[in-house]
N, C-alpha and C positions, 0 to 999 in steps of 0.2 A: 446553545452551541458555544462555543470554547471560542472565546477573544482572540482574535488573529492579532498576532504584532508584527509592524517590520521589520526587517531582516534582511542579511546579504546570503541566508540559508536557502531561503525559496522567495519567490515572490506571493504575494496576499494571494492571486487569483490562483497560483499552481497549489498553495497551502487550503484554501477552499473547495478546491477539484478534490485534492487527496482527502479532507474532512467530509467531502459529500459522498465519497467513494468505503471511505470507512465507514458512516452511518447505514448506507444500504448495507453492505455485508454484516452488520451486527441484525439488520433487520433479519438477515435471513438465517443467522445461528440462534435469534429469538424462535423462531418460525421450525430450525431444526429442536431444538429445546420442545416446542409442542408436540413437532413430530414423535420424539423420542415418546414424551408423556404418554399418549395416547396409541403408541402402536397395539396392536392385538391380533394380527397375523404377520407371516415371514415374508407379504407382498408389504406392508408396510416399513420393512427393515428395508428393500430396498428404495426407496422413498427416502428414505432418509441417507442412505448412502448418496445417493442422487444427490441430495441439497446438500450434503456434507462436500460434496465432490464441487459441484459449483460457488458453496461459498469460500473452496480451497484455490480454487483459480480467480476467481476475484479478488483474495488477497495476494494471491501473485503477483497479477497483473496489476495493483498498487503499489508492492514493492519497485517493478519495475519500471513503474510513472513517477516515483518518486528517485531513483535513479537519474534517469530520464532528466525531471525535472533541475535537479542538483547539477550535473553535469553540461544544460545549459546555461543555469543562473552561474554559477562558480566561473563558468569560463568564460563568462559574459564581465563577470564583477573582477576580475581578475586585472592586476595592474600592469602584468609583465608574463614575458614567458615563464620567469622562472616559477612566479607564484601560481600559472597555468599548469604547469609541471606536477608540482608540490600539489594542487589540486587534484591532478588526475590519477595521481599515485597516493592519494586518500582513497577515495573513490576505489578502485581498483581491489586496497585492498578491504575495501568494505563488503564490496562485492565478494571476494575470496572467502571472507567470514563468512556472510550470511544467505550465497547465493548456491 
């Protein structure tokens, strides 16, 4: 696994949640990659659609735990309002980008 460093980005334990979150989901696009290999009827297509669709929502729901995450650390490590500000007007528009 990938060395965790410290950080005023995330804390170690929320940067290990989202690594342990991202390992299972690559598990299951390993697993749709099989699926794919192996299909041989149109009841297998959906099968794969299925695991495609679940390991699309579980990368969601990481984006949004890492959101999440940032939004409490940042506000927590934050020294003032203003740099509270400045933070959540990153955020926002990160969200605008990618959400």
């Amino acid at each position: 696994m990938t060395e965790i460093v410290e950080s005023t980005a995330l804390t170690a334990l929320q940067k290990k949640d989202l690594l342990h979150r991202l390992a299972r989901i690559e598990g299951q696009l390993r697993g749709v990659q099989k699926l794919i290999a192996q299909a041989a009827t149109p009841s297998d297509c959906d099968a794969v659609a299925q695991q495609m669709a679940a390991a699309r929502k579980a990368l969601d729901r990481s984006f949004v735990q890492l959101l999440t995450n940032t939004i409490q650390t940042q506000s927590a490590n934050a020294r003032d309002l203003t740099e509270a500000q400045a933070s959540a007007s990153k955020l926002a528009a990160m969200l605008d980008k990618f959400a």
